[in-house]
GUDO-120970 format. One line per field, with one value per residue (C-alpha): residue number from 1; x, y, z. Coordinates in steps of 0.2 Angstrom, whole numbers, always signed. Layout:
BEGIN
i c(NUM / ...)
east c(X / ...)
north c(Y / ...)
up c(Z / ...)
! end
This chain:
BEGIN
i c(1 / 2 / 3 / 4 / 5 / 6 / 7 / 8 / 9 / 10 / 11 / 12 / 13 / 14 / 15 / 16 / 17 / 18 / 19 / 20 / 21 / 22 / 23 / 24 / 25 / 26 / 27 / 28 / 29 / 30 / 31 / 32 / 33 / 34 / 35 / 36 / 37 / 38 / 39 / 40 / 41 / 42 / 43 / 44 / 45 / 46 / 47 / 48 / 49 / 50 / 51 / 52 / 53 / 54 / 55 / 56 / 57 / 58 / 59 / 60 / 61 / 62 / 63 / 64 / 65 / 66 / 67 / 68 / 69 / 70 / 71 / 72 / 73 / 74 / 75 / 76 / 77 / 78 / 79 / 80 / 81 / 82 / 83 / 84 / 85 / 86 / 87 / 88 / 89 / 90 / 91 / 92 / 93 / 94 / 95 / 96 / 97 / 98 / 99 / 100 / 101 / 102 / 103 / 104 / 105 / 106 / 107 / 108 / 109 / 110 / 111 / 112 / 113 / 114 / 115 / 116 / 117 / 118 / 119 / 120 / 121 / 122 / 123 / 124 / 125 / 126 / 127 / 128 / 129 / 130 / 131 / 132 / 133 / 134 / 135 / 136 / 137 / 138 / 139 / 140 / 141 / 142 / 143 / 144 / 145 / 146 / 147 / 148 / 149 / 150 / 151 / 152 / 153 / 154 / 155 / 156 / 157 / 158 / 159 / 160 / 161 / 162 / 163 / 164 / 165 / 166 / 167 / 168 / 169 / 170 / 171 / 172 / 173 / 174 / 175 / 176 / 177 / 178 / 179 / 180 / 181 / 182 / 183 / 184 / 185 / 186 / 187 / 188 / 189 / 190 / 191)
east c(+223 / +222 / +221 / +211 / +216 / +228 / +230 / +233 / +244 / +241 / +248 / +246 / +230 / +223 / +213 / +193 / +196 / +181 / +187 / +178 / +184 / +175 / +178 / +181 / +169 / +182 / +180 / +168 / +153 / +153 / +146 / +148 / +133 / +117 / +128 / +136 / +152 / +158 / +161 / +163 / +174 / +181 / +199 / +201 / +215 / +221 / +224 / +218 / +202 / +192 / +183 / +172 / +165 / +158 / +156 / +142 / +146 / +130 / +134 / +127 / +109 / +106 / +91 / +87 / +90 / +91 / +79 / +64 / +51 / +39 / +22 / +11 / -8 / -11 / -31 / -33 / -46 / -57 / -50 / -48 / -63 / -64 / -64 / -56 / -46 / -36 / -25 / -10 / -1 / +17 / +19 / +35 / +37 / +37 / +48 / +31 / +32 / +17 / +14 / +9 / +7 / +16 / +5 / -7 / -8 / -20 / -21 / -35 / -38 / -38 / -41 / -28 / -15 / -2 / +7 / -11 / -6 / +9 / +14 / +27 / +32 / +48 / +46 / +38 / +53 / +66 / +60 / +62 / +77 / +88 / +100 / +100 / +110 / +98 / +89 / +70 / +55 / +43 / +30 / +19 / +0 / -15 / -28 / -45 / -58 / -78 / -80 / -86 / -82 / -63 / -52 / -39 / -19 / -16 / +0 / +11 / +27 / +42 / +58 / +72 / +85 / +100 / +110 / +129 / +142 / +156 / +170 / +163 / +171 / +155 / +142 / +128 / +129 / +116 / +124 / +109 / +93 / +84 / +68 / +57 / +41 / +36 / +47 / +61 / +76 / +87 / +104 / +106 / +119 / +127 / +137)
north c(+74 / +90 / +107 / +121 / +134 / +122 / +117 / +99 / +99 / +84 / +85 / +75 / +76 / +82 / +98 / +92 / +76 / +77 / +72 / +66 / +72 / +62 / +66 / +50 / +51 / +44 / +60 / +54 / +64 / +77 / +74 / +83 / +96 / +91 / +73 / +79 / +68 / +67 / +83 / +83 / +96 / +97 / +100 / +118 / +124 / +133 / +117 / +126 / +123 / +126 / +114 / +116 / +103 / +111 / +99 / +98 / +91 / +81 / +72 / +56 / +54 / +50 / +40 / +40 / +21 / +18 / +33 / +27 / +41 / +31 / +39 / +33 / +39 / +40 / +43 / +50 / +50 / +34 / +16 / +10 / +4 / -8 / +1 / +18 / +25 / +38 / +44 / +53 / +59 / +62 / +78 / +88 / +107 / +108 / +121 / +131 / +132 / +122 / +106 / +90 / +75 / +59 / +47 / +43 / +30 / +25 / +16 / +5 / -4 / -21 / -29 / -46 / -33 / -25 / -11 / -7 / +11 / +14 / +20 / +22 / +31 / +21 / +16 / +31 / +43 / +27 / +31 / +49 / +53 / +69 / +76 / +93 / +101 / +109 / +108 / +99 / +101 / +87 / +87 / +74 / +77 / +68 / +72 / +77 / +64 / +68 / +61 / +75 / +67 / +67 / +82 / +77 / +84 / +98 / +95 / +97 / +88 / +97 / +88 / +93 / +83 / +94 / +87 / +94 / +88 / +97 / +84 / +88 / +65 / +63 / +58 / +70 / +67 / +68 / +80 / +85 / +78 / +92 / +88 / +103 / +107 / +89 / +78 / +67 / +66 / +50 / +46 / +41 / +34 / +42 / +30)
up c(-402 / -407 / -394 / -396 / -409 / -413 / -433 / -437 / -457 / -464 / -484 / -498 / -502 / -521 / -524 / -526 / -515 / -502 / -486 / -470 / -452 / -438 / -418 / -409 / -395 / -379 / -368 / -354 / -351 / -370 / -384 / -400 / -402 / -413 / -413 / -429 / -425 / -442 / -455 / -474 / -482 / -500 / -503 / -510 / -521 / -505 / -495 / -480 / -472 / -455 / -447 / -430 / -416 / -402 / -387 / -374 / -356 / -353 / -338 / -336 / -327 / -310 / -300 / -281 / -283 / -262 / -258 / -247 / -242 / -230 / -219 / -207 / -201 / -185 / -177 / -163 / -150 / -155 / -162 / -180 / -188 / -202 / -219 / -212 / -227 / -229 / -245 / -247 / -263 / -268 / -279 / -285 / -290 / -310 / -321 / -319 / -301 / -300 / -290 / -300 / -293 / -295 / -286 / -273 / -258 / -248 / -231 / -227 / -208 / -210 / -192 / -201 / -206 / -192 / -203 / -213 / -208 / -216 / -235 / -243 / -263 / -262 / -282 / -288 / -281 / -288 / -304 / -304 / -318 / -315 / -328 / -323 / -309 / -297 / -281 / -285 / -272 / -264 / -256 / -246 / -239 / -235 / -247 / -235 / -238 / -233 / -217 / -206 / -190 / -192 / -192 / -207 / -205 / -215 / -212 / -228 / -227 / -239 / -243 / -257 / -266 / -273 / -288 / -293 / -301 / -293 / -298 / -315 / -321 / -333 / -316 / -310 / -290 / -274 / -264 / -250 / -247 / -235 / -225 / -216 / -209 / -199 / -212 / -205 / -217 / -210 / -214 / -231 / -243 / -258 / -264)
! end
């Protein structure tokens, strides 16, 4: 182990013998920049040489692996009718400050089924990867269909997931998941 700015003498070693110095890789969580784990230097007349690894703390990723975001429609004012469809869709705010969706859901009544009206993007938000500490926006709404006769929610449903890594051991972590406008947020684990 060597400190910073700390020179390691090691003697013996000829003038024109090429030598090859390699970092072991045992610190959790850095990695040597441009993975160049392993230097090659010539021995010069001089016997001194300078050789630099700059290390990169790239935390390990994380996933939202028991995150469920859930919806139901509701009509009002007149009953379900077989084939009433509505669709929803999922979308997150990109780097460009630009929505883009992840997926869409649709509900369709079926007279057989008792939770026809529910949704949920359970396994599309599972699948979300983050390795970046930051704060990333979602979104949920119905996407407004033709039918002239039903007023369609306009209601857009906002939540956010904030990822730190204050104890800085290697492991990106959840820290806050936010919910506003008519979202419900419910008690969720971390762990």
């Amino acid at each position: 182990s060597v400190k910073p700015n700390e020179p390691l003498t090691i003697t013996g070693i000829d003038e024109g013998t090429v030598v090859k110095v390699t970092e072991v890789q045992d610190k959790y969580g850095f990695k040597v920049k441009d993975n160049e784990i392993t230097k090659e230097i010539t021995i010069t007349e001089t016997g001194v040489l300078t050789i630099c690894f700059t290390n990169v703390y790239t935390p390990d990723p994380i996933k939202l692996e028991n995150f469920t975001v859930t919806g139901t429609k509701v009509l009002q004012d007149r009953e379900w009718r077989e084939g009433d469809n509505f669709s929803f869709k999922l979308e997150f705010l990109n780097e460009n400050q630009e929505w883009e969706t992840i997926a869409t859901k649709s509900v369709e009544y079926k007279e057989s089924e008792t939770n026809f009206n529910k949704f949920n993007f359970n396994e599309e938000i599972q699948k979300v990867e983050y390795d970046t500490i930051g704060t990333y926006y979602y979104r949920i709404s119905e996407i407004i269909g033709t039918d002239n006769n039903i007023d369609y929610d306009q209601n857009i449903n906002y939540f956010s997931v904030e990822i730190t890594d204050d104890d800085m051991n290697g492991k990106l972590e959840i820290t806050k998941v936010d919910g506003s406008d008519t979202a419900v947020v419910a008690k969720w684990d971390v762990s």
